[in-house]
DRENTORKOL-3810 file (N, C-alpha, C; in nm, 4 decimals):
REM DRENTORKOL-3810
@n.u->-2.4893; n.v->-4.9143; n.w->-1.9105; ca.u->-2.5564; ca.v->-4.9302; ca.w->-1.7829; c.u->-2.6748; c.v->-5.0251; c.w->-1.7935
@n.u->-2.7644; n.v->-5.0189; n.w->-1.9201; ca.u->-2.8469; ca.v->-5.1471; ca.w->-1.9363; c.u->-2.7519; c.v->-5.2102; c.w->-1.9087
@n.u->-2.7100; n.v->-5.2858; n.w->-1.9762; ca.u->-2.6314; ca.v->-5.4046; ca.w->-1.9296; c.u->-2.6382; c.v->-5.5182; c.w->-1.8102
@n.u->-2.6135; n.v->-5.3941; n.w->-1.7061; ca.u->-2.5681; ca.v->-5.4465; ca.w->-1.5415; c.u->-2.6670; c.v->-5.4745; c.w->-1.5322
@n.u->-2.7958; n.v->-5.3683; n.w->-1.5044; ca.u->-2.9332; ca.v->-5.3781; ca.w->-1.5044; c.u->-2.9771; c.v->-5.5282; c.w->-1.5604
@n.u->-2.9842; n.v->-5.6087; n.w->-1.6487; ca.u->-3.0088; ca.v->-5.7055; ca.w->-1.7368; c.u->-2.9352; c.v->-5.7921; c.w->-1.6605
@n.u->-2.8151; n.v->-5.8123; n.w->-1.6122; ca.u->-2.7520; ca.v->-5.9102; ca.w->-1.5495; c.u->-2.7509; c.v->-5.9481; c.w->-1.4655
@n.u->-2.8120; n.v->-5.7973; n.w->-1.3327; ca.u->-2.8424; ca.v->-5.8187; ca.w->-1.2421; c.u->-3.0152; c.v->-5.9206; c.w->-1.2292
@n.u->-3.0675; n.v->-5.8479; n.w->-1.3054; ca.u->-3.1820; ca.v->-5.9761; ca.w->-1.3558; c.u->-3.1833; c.v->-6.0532; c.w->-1.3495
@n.u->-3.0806; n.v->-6.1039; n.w->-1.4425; ca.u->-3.0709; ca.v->-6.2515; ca.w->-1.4452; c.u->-3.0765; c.v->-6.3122; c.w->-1.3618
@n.u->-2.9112; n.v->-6.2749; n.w->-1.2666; ca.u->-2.9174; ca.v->-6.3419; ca.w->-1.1407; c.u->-2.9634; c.v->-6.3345; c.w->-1.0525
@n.u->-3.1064; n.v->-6.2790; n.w->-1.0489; ca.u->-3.1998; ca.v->-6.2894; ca.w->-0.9161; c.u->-3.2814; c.v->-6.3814; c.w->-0.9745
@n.u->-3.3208; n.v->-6.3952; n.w->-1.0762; ca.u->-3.3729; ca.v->-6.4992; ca.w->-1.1548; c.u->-3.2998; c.v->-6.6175; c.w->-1.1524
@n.u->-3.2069; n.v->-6.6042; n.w->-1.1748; ca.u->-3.0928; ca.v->-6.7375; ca.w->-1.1101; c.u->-3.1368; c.v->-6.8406; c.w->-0.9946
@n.u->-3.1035; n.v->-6.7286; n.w->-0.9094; ca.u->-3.1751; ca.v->-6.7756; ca.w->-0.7575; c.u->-3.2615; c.v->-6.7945; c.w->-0.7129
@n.u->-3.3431; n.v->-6.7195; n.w->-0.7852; ca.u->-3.5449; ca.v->-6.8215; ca.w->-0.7769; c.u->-3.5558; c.v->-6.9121; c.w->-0.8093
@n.u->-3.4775; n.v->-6.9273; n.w->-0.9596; ca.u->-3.4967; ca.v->-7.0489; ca.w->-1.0113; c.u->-3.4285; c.v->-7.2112; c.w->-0.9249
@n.u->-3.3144; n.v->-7.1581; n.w->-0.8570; ca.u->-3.2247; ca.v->-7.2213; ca.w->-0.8075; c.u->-3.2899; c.v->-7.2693; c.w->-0.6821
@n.u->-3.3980; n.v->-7.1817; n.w->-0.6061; ca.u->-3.4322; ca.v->-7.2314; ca.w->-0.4681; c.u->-3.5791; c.v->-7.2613; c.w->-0.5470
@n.u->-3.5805; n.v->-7.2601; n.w->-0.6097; ca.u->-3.7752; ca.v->-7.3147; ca.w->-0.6548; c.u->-3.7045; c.v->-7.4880; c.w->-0.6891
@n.u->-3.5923; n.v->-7.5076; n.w->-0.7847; ca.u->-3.5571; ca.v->-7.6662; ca.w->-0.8302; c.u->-3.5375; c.v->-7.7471; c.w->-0.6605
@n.u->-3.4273; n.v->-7.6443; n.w->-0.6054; ca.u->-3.4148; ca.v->-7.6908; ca.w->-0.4591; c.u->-3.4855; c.v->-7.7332; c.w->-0.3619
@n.u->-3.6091; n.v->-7.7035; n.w->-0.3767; ca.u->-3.7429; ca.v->-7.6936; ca.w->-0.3082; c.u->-3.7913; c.v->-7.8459; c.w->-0.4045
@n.u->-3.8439; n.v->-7.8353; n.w->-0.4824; ca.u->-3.8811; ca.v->-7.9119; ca.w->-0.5731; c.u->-3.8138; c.v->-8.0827; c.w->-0.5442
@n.u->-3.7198; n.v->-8.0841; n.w->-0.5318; ca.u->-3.5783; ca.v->-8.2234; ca.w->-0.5356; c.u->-3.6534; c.v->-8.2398; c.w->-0.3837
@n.u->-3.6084; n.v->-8.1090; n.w->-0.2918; ca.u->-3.5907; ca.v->-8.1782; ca.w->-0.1462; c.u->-3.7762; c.v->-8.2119; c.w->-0.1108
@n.u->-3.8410; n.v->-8.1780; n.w->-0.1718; ca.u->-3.9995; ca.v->-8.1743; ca.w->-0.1241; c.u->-4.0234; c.v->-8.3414; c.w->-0.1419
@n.u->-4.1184; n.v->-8.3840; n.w->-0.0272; ca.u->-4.1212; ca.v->-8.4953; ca.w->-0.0326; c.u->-4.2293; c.v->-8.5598; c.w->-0.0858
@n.u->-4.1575; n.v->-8.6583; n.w->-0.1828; ca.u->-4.2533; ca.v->-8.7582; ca.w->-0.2022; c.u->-4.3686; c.v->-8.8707; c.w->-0.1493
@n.u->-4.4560; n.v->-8.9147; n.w->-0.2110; ca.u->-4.5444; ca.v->-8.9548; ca.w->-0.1657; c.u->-4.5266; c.v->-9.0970; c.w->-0.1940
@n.u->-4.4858; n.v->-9.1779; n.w->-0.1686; ca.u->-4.4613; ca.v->-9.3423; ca.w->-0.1940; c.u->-4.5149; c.v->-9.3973; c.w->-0.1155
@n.u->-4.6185; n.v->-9.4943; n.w->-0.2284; ca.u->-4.7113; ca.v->-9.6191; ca.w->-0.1251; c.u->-4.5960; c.v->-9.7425; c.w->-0.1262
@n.u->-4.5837; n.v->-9.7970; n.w->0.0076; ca.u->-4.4878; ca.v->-9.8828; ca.w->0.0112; c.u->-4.5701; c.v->-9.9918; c.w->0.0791
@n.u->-4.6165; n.v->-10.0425; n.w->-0.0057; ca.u->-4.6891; ca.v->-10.1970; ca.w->0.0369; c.u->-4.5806; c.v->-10.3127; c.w->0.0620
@n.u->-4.4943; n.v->-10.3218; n.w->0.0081; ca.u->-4.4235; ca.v->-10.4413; ca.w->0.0367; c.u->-4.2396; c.v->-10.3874; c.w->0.0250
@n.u->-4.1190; n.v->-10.3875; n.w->0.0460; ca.u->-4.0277; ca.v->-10.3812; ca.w->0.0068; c.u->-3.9105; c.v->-10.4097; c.w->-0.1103
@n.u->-3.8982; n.v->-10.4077; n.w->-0.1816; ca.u->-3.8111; ca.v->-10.4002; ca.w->-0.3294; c.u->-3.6514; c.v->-10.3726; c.w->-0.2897
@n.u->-3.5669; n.v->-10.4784; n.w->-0.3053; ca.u->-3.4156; ca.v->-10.4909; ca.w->-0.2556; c.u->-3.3199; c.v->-10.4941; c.w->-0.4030
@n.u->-3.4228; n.v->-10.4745; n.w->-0.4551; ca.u->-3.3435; ca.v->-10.5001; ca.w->-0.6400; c.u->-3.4688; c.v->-10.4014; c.w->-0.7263
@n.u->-3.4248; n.v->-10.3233; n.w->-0.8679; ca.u->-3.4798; ca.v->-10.2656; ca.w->-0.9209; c.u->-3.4462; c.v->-10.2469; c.w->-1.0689
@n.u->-3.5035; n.v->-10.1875; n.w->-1.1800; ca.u->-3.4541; ca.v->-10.1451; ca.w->-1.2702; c.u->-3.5108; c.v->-9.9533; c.w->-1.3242
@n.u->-3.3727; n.v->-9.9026; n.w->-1.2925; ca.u->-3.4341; ca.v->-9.7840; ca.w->-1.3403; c.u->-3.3996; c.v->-9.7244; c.w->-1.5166
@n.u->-3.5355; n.v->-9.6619; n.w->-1.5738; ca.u->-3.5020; ca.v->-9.6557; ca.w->-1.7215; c.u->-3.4818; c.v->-9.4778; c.w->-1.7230
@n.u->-3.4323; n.v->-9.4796; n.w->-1.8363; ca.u->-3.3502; ca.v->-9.3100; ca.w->-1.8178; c.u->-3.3691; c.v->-9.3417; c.w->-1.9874
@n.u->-3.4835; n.v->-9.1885; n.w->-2.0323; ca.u->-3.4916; ca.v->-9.1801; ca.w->-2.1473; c.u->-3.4983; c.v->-9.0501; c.w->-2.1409
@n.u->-3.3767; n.v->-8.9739; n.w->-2.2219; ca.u->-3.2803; ca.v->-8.8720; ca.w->-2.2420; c.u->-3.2940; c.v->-8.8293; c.w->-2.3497
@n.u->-3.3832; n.v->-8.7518; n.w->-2.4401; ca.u->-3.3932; ca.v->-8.6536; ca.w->-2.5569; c.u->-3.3103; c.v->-8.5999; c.w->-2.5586
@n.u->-3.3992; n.v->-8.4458; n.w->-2.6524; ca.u->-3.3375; ca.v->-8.3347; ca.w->-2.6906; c.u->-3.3704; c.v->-8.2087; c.w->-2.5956
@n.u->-3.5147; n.v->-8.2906; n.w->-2.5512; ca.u->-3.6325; ca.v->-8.1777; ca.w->-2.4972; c.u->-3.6755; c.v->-8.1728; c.w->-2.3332
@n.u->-3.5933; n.v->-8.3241; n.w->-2.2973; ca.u->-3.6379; ca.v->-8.3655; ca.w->-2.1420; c.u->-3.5623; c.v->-8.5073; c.w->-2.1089
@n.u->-3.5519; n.v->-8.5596; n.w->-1.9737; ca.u->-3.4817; ca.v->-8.6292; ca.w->-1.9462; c.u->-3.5446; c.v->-8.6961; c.w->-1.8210
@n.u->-3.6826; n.v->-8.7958; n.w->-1.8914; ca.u->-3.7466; ca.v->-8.8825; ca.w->-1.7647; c.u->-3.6711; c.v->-8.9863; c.w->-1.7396
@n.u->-3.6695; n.v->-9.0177; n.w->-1.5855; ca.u->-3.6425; ca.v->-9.1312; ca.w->-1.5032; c.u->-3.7709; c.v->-9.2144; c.w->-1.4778
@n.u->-3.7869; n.v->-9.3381; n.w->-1.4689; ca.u->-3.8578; ca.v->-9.4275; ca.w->-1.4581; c.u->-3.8195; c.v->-9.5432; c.w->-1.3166
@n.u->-3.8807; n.v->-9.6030; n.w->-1.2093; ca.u->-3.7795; ca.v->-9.6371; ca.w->-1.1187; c.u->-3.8812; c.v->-9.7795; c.w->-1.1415
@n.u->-3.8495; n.v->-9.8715; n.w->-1.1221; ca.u->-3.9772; ca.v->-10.0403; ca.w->-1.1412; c.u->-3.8893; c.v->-10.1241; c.w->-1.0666
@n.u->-3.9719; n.v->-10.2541; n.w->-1.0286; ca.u->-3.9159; ca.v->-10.3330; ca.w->-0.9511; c.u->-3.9147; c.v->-10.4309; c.w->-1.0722
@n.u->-3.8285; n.v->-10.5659; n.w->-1.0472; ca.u->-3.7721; ca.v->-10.6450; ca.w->-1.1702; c.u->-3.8907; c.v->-10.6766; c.w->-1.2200
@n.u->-3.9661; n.v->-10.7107; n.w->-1.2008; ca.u->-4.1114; ca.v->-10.7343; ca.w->-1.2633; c.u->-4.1510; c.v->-10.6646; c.w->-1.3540
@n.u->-4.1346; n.v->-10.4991; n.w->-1.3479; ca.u->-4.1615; ca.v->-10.3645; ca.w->-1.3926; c.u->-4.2814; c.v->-10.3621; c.w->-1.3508
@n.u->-4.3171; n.v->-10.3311; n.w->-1.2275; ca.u->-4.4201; ca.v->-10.2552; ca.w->-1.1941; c.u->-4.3750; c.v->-10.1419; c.w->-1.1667
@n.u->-4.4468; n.v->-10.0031; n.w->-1.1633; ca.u->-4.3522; ca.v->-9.8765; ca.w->-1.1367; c.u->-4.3660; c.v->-9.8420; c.w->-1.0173
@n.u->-4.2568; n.v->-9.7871; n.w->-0.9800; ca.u->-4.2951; ca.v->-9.7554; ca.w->-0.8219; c.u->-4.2217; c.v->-9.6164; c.w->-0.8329
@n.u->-4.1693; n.v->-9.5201; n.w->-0.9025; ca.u->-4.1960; ca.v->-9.3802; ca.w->-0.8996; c.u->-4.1351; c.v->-9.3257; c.w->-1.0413
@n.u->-4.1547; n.v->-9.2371; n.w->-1.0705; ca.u->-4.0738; ca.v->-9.1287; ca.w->-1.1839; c.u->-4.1061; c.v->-9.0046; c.w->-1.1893
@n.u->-4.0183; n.v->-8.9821; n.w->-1.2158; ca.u->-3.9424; ca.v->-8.7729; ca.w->-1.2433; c.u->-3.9139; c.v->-8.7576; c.w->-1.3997
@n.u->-3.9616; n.v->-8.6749; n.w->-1.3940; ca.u->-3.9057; ca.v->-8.5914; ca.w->-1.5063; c.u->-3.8195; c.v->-8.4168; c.w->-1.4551
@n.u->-3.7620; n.v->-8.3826; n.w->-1.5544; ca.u->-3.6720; ca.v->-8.2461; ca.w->-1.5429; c.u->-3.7717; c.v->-8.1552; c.w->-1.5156
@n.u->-3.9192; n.v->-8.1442; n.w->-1.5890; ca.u->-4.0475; ca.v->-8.0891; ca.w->-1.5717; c.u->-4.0891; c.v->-8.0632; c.w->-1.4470
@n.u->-4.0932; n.v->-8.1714; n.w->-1.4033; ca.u->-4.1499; ca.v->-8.2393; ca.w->-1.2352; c.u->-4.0551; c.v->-8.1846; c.w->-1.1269
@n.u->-3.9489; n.v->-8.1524; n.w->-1.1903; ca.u->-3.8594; ca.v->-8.1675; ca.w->-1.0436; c.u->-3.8396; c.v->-7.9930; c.w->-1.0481
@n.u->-3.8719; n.v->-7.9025; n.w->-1.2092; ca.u->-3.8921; ca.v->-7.7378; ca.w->-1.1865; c.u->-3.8268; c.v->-7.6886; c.w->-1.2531
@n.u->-3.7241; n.v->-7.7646; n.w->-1.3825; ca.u->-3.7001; ca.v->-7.6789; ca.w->-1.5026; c.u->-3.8098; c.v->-7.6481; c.w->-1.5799
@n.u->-3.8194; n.v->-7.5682; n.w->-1.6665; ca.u->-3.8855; ca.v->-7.4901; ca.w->-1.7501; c.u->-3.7889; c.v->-7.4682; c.w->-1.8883
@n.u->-3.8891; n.v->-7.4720; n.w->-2.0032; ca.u->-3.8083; ca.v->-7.4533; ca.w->-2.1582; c.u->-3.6711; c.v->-7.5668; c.w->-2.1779
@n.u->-3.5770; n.v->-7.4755; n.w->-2.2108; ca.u->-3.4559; ca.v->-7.5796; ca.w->-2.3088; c.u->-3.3657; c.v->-7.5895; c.w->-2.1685
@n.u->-3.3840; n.v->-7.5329; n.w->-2.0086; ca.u->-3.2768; ca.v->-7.6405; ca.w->-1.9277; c.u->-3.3474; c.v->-7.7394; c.w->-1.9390
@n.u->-3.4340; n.v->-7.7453; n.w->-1.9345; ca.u->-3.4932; ca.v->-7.9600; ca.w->-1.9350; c.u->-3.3787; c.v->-8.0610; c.w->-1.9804
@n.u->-3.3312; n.v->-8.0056; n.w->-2.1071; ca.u->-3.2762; ca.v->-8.0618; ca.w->-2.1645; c.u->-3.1100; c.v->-8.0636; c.w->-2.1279
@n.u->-3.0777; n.v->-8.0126; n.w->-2.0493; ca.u->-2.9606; ca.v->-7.9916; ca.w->-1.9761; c.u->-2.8971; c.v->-8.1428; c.w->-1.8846
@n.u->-2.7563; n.v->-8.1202; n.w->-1.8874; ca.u->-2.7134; ca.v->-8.2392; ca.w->-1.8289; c.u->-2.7106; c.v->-8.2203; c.w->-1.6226
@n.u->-2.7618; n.v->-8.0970; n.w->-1.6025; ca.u->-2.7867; ca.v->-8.0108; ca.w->-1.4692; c.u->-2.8928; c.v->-8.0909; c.w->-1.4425
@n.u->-3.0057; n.v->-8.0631; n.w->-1.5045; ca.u->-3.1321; ca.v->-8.1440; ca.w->-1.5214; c.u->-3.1551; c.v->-8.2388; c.w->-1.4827
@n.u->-3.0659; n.v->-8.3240; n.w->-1.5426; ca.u->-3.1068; ca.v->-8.4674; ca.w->-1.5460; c.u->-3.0074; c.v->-8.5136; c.w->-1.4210
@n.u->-2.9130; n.v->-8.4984; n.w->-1.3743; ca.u->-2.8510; ca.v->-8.4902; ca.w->-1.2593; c.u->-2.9794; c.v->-8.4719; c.w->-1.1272
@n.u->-3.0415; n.v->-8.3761; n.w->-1.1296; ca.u->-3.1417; ca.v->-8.3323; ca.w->-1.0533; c.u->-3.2541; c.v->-8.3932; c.w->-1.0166
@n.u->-3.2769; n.v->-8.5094; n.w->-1.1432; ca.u->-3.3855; ca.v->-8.5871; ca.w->-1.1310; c.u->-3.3844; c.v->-8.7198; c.w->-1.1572
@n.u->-3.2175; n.v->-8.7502; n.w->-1.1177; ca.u->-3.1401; ca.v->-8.8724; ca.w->-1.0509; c.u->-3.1310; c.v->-8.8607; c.w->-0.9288
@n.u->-3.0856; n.v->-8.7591; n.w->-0.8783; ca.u->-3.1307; ca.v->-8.7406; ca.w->-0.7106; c.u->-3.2240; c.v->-8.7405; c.w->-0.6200
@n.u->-3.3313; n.v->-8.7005; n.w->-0.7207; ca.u->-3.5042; ca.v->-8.6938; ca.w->-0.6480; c.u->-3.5336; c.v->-8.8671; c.w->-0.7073
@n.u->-3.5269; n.v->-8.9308; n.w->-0.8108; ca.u->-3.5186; ca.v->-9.0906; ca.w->-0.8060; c.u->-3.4416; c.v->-9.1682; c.w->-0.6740
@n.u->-3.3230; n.v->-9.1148; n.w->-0.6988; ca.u->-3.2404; ca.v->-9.1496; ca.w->-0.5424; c.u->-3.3096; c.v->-9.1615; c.w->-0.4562
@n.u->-3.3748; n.v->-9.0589; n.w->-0.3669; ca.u->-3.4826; ca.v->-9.0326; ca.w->-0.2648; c.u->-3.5636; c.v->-9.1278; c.w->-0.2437
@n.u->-3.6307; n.v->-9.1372; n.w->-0.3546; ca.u->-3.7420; ca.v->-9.2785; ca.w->-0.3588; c.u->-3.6904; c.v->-9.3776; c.w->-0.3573
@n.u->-3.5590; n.v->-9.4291; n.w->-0.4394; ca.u->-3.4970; ca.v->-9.5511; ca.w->-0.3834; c.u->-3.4702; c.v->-9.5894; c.w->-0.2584
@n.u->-3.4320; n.v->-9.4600; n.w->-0.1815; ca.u->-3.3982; ca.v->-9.5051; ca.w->-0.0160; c.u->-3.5389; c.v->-9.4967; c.w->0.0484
@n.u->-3.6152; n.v->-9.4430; n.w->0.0220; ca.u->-3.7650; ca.v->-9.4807; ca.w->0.0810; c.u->-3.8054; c.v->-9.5668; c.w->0.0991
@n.u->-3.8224; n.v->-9.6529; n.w->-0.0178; ca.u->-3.8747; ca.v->-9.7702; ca.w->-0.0742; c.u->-3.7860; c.v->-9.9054; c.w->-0.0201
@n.u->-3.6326; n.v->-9.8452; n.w->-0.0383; ca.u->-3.5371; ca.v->-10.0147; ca.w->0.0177; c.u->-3.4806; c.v->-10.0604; c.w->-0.0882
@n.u->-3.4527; n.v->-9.9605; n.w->-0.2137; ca.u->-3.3954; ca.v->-10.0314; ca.w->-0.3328; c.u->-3.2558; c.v->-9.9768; c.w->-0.2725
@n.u->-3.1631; n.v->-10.1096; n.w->-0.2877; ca.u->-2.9842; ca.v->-10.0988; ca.w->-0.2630; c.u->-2.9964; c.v->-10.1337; c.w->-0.4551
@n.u->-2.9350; n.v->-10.2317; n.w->-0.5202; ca.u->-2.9594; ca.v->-10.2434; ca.w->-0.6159; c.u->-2.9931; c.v->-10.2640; c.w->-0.7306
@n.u->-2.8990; n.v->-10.1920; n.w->-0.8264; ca.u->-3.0309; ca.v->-10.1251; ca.w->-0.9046; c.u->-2.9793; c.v->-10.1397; c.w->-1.0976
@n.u->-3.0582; n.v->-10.1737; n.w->-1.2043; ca.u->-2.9717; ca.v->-10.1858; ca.w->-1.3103; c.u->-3.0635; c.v->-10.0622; c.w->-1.3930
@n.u->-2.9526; n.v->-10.0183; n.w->-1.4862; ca.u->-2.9825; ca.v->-9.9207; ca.w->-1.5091; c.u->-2.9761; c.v->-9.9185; c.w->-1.6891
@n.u->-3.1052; n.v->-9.9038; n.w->-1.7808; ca.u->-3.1391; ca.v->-9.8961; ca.w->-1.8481; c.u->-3.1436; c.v->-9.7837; c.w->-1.9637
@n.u->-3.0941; n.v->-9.7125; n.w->-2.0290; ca.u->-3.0730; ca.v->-9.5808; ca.w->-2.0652; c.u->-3.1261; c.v->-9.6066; c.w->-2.2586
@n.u->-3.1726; n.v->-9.5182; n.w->-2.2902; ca.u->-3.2487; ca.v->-9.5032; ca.w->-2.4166; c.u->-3.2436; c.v->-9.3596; c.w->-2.4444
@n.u->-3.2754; n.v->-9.3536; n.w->-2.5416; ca.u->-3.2138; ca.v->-9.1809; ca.w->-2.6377; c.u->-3.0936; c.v->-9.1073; c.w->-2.6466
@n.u->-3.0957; n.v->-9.0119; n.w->-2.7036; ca.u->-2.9406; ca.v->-8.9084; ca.w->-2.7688; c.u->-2.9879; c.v->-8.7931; c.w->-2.6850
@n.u->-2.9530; n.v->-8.7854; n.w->-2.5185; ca.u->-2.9797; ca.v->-8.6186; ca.w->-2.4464; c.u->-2.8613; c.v->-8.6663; c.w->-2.4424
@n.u->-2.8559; n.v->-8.5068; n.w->-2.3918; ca.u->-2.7244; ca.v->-8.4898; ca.w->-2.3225; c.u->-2.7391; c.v->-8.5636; c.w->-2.1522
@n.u->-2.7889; n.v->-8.5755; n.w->-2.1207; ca.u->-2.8608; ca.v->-8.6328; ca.w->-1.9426; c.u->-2.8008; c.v->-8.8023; c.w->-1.9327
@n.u->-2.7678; n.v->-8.8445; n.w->-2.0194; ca.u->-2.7751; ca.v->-9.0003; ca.w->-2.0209; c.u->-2.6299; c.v->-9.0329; c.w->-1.9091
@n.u->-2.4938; n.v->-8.9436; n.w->-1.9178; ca.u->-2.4309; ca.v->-8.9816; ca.w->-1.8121; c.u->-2.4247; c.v->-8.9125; c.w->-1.7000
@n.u->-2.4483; n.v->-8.8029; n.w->-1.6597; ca.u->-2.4960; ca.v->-8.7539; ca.w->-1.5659; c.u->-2.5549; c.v->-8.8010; c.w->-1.4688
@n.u->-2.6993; n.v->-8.8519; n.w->-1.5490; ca.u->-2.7960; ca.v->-8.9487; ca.w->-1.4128; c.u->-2.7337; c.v->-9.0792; c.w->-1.3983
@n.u->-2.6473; n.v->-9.1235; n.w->-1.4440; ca.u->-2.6065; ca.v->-9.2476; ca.w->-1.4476; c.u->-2.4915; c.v->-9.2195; c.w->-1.2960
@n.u->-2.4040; n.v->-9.1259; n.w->-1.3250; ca.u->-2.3284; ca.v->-9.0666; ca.w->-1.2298; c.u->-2.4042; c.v->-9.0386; c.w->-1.0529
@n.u->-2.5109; n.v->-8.9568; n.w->-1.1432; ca.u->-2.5192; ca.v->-8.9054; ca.w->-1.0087; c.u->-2.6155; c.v->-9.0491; c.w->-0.9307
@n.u->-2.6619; n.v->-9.1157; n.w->-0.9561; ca.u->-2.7029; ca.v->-9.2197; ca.w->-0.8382; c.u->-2.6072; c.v->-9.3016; c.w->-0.8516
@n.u->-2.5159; n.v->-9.3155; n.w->-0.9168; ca.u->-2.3971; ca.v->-9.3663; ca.w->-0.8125; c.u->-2.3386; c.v->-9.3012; c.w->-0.6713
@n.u->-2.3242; n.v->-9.1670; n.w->-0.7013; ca.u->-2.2942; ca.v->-9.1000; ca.w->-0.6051; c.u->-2.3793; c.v->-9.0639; c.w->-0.4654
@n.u->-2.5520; n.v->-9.1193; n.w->-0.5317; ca.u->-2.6302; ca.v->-9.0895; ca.w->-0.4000; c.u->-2.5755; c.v->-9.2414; c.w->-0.3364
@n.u->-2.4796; n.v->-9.3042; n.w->-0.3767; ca.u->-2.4775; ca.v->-9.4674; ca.w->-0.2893; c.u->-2.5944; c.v->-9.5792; c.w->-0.3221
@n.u->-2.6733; n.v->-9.5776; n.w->-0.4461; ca.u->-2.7055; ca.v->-9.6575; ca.w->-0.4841; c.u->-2.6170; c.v->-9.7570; c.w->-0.5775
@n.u->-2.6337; n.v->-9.8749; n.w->-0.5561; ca.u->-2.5541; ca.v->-9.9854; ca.w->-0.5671; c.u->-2.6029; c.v->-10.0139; c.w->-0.7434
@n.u->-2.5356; n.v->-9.9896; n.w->-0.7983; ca.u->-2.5742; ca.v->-10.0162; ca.w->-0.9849; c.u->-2.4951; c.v->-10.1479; c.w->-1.0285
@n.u->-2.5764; n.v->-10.2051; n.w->-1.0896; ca.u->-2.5350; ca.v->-10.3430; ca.w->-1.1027; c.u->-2.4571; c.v->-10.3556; c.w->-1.2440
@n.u->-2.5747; n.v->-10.2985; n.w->-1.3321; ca.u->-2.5226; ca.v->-10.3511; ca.w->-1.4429; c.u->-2.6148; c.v->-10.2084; c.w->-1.5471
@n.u->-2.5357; n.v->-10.1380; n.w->-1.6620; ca.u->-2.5704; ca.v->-10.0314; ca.w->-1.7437; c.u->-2.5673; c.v->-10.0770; c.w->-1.8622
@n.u->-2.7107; n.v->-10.0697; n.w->-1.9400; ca.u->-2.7423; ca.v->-10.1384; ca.w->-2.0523; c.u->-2.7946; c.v->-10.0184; c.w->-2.1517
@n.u->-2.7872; n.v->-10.0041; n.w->-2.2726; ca.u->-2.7986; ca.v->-9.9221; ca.w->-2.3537; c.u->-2.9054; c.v->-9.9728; c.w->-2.4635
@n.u->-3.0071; n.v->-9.9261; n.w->-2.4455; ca.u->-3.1202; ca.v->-9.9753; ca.w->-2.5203; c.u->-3.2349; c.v->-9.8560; c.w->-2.6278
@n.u->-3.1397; n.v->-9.8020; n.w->-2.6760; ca.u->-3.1934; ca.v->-9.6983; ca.w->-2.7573; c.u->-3.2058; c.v->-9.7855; c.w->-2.8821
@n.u->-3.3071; n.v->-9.7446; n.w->-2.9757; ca.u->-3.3763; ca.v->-9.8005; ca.w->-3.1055; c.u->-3.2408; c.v->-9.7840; c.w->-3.1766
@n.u->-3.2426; n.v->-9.8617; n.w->-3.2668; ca.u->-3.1646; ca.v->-9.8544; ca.w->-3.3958; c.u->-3.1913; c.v->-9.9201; c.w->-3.4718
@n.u->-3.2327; n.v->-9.8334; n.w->-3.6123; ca.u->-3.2842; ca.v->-9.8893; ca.w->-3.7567; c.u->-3.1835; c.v->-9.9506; c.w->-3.8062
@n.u->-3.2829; n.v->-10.0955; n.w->-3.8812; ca.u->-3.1421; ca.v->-10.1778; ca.w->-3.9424; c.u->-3.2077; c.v->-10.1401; c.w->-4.0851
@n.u->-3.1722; n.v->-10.0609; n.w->-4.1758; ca.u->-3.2241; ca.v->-10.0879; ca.w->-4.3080; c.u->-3.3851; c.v->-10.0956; c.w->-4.3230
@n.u->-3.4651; n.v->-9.9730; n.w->-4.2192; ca.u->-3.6192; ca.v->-10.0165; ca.w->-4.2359; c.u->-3.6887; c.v->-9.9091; c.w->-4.3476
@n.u->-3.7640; n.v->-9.8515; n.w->-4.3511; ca.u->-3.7880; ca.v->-9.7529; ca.w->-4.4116; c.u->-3.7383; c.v->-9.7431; c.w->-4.5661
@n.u->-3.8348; n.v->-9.7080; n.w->-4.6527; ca.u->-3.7401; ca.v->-9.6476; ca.w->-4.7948; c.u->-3.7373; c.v->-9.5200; c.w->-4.7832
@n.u->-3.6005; n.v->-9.4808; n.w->-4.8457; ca.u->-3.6266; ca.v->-9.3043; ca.w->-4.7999; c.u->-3.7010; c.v->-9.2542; c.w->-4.9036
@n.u->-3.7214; n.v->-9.1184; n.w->-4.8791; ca.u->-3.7653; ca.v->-9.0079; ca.w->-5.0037; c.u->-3.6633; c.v->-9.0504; c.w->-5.1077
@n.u->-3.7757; n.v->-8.9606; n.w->-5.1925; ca.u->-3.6874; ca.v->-8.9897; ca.w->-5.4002; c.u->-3.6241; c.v->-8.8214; c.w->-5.3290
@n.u->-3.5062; n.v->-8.8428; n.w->-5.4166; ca.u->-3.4156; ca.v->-8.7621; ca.w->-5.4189; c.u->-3.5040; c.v->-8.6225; c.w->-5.4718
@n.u->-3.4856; n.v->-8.4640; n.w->-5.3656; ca.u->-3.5373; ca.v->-8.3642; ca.w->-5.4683; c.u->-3.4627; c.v->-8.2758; c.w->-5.5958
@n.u->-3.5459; n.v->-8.2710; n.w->-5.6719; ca.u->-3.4907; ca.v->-8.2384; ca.w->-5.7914; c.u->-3.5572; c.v->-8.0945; c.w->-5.8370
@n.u->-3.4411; n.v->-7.9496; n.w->-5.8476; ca.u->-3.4939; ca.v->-7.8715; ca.w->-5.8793; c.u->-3.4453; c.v->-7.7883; c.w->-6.0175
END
């Protein structure tokens, strides 16, 4: 009978959590829109731990970003591909605010979030031009540790 008790928990916890992110995505942003932006580049850097969006006009000046944090996960969903879906959609938002149609899309780190957000602003109808993959990679830098010996 614990059990049910515990599960039923959960899922009221579920649903707080579920209308607090919901709340969070649909709550509106605050964008100073001094001039209009018809082209953009958004960067998507995807850990272990979180999954920020970055939104800039070709120049890279920034004109908004989300994180999984920002938009009302808490702990290890951050790191979820739910997540980062979530805070491709609240980027979305600001793109149609602002007047960005399209948009190239920049992606850096090993999350799990990297196709997800890539997905989901396609699907909000932002126009993606071109998906470039710009995560670090060591060519031979570093000497490693001496081998341990016990």
């Amino acid at each position: 009978m614990g059990k049910k008790q515990i599960t039923e928990e959960n899922q009221e916890d579920a649903i707080k959590e579920n209308k607090a992110v919901e709340a969070a995505v649909s709550k509106e942003t605050k964008v100073k829109v001094s001039q209009r932006f018809y082209e953009g580049k958004v960067y998507v850097s995807s850990s272990y731990n979180n999954t920020i969006i970055t939104l800039t006009s070709m120049q890279g000046q920034v004109l908004g970003w989300k994180s999984a944090g920002s938009v009302g996960f808490k702990g290890a969903k951050k790191a979820t591909s739910f997540a980062a879906s979530r805070v491709a959609e609240s980027i979305a938002n600001i793109c149609k605010k602002i007047g960005v149609e399209k948009v190239s899309v920049l992606i850096s780190g090993i999350g799990s979030g990297r196709e997800s957000s890539v997905r989901t602003l396609v699907n909000q109808g932002i126009n993606v031009v071109s998906i470039k993959d710009i995560t670090p990679v060591p060519h031979n830098g570093c000497r490693p540790r001496k081998v341990r010996r016990v």
